[in-house]
N, C-alpha and C positions, 0 to 999 in steps of 0.2 A: 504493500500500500504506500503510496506517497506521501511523504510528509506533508500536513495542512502546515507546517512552520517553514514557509521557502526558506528563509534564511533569518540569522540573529547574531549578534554578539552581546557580550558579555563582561563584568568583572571580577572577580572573587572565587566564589565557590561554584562547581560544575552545577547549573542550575537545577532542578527535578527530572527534568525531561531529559538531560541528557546530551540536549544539541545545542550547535553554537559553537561561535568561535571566540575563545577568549582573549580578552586583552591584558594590558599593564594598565594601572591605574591612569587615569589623569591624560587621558589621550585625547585629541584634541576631535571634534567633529567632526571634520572631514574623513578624520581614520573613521570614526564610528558609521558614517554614511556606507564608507565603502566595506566595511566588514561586516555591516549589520543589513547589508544586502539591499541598501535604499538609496545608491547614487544613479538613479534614472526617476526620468520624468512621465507623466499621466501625460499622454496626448490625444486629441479628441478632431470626431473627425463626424462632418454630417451623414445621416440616416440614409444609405439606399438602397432599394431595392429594383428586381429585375422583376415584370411583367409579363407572365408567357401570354403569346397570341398564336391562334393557330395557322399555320402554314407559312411562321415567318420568325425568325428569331425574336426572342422578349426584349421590351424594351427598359430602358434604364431609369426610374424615378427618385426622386427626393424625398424627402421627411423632413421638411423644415424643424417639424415641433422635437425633435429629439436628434442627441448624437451618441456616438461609440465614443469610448473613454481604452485605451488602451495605453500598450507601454511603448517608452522610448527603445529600451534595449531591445525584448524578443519580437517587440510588435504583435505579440499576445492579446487578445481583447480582454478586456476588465469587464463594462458593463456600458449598457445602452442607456442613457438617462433622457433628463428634461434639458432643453438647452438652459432652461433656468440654473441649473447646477451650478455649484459653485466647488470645484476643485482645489483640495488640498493639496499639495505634494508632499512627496516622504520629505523630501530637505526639511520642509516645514516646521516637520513635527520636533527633526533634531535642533534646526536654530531656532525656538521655540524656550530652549533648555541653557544658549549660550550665554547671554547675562545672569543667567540662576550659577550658572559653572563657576564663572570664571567672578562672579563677585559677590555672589547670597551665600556661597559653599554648598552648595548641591554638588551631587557627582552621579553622573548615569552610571547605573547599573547592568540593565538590558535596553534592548533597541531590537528588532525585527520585524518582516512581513511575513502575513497569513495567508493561506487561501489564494497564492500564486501573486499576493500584491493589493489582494482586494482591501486589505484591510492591514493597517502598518501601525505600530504605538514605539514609543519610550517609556523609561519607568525609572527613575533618579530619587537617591535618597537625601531626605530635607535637612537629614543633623538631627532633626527631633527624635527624643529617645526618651521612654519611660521606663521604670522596674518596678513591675508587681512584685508581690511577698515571694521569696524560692528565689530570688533571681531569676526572674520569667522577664525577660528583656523585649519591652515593642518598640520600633524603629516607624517613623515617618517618614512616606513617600508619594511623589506627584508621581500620576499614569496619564500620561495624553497619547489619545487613540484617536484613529477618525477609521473610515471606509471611502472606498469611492465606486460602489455600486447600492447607497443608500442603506444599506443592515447598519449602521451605526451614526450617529451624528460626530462630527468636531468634540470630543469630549475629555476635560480636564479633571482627574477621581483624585482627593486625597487621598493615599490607600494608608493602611498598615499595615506593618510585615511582622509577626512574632519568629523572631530568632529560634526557637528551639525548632520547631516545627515549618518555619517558612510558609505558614498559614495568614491567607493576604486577606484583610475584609476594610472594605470600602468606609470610609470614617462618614458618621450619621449622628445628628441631633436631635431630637425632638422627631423620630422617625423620617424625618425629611435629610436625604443625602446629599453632601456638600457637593458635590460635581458641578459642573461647572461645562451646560451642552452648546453646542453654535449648531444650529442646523444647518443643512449645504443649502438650499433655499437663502441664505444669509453670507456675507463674507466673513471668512474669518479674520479677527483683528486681535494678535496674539499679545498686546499691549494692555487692551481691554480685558482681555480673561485673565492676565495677568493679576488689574487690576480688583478686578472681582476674587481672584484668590486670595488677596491679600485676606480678605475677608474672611475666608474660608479654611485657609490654611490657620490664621490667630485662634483658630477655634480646638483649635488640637488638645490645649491643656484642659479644656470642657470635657472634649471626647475622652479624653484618658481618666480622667474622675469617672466619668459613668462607668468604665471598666472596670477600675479601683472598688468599688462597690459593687459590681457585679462579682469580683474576687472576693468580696468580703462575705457576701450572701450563700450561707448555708444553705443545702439543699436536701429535703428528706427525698425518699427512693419514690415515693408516688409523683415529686414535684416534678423528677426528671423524668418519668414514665409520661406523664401530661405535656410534656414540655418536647417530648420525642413525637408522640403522637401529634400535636397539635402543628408543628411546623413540618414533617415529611409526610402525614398523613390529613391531614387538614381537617382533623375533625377539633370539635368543639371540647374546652377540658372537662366538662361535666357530664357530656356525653356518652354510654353506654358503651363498654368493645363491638365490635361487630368481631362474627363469628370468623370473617376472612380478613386480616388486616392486610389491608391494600401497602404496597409499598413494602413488605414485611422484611426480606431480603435486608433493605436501606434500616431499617427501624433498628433489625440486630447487627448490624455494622455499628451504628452511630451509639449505640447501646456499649455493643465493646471497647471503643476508642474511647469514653467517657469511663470507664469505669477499668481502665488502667493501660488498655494497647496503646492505647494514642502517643504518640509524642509530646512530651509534657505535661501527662493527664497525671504524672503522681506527683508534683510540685504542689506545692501549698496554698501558689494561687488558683489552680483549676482542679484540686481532689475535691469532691462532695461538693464544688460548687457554682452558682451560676454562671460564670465565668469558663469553666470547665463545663458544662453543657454547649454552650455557642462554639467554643473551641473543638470538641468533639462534630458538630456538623460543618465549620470551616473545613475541619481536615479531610472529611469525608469529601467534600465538595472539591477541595484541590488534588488531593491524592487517592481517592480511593473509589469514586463515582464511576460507574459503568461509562465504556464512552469508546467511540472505534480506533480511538488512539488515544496519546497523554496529549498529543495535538491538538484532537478536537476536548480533552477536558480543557487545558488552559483556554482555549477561545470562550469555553462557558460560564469557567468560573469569573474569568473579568468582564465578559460582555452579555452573555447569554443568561439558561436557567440557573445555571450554577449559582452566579451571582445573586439573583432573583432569591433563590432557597437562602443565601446567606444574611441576605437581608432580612429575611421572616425569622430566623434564629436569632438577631439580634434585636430584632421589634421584640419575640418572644423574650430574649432572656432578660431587657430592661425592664418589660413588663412583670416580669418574677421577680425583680427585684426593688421596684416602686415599692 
């Protein structure tokens, strides 16, 4: 099967998946364009099509209202869009990150394309760093992603990364997610979303208290039985078993990785606790979810369902811990 991950680079440690090409620290953009498989350009070209008529070769037509979006280098198609589109390019996404490098102290991490191009992100970490009880260490980091056949907008996530496990969840307030979207409908003005981050990002020391008492919050063995059920199976906490539980498979994975397999589930900030519940279906979601490759899990866990599930574990585990 072919890699959904054309290509990536990398800094530090061999990432989950396995691929990529790693770097030395502190390298400058242009290296990371060209390693990170992103020094060609989106080029677009109007709609047309051929005509057959009978007793006479087809003729040649237009499509004003739409073009092909493809690449510089293989000349591969990407996607047919709206002429309205408004195209990102990979460079983009990496000088995007060059005044954060070279003067806030960020330093990229990873950088790659997906799905032959369709879909390209960065992922640089901010210097923000917390330590729950156990030395359970979270690190702060921006994700800017986009697409260029419409599955995704222009979109800037605060993420966090827990160190033990490398378990990434999208940083969320008051159930509403910092992200920070530009639809292609719209130009991107990466000055602007800068700006809005500023916002977004000062909110980190918030986020990490909610975690901090999510570590603090003891949990008895029905809370997290209600707490599994309630976000992989969707049912209601008060709610009776049903005699087939849907999802079941998922329910006793995320059951075992809480209650000691996990990666950092015997640490003192996520044993018996809420904390240790959310953490328990992150790690399912990054490393352990059914998916036709580790390929197609990472595309989910930051853009797709994956994410989606992470999100309801942590509406869930804040709500346990209110």
């Amino acid at each position: 099967m072919a890699h959904l991950i054309e290509q990536m680079a990398y800094v530090g440690a061999t990432p989950w998946h396995g691929l990529g090409s790693r770097l030395s620290e502190k390298q400058p953009l242009e290296v990371w364009q060209r390693e990170a498989g992103m020094n060609w350009q989106i080029q677009e070209s109007p709609v047309h099509f051929k005509a057959d008529s009978i007793g006479r070769l087809g003729t040649i037509h237009s499509f004003p209202e739409q073009k092909v979006l493809y690449r510089s280098d293989t000349k591969a198609p990407l996607s047919v869009v709206s002429n309205r589109y408004q195209i990102v390019q990979p460079r983009e996404v990496l000088e995007f990150y060059r005044d954060l490098t070279e003067v806030s102290g960020y330093e990229l991490e990873t950088a790659g394309v997906l799905k032959g191009g369709r879909k390209f992100w960065a992922l640089a970490r901010t210097g923000q760093t917390t330590e729950l009880p156990g030395n359970d260490q979270v690190n702060g980091y921006l994700l800017l992603a986009t697409s260029c056949d419409g599955t995704l907008a222009t979109t800037a996530t605060p993420t966090t990364v827990r160190v033990v496990c490398n378990n990434t969840l999208t940083i969320a307030l008051d159930g509403t997610s910092r992200a920070i979207k530009v639809p292609h409908s719209t130009r991107f003005n990466p000055q602007v979303v800068k700006k809005q981050l500023g916002i977004a990002v000062s909110q980190w020391d918030d986020f990490m208290l909610q975690m901090r008492i999510l570590s603090e919050r003891k949990v008895q063995w029905h809370e997290a039985m209600s707490f599994f059920m309630s976000v992989l199976c969707d049912t209601s906490p008060n709610s009776p078993l049903p005699a087939v539980l849907p999802n079941e498979r998922a329910l006793r994975k995320v059951q075992s990785l809480y209650e000691g397999q996990g990666r950092g589930s015997t640490l003192e900030s996520a044993q018996g606790t809420a904390w240790g519940l959310l953490n328990a279906v992150t790690e399912y979601v990054d490393h352990e979810r059914r998916a036709r490759s580790s390929e197609y899990r990472i595309d989910s866990a930051w853009f797709g369902q994956g994410a989606v599930l992470k999100q309801r574990a942590l509406s869930a585990a804040l709500k346990l811990a209110a």
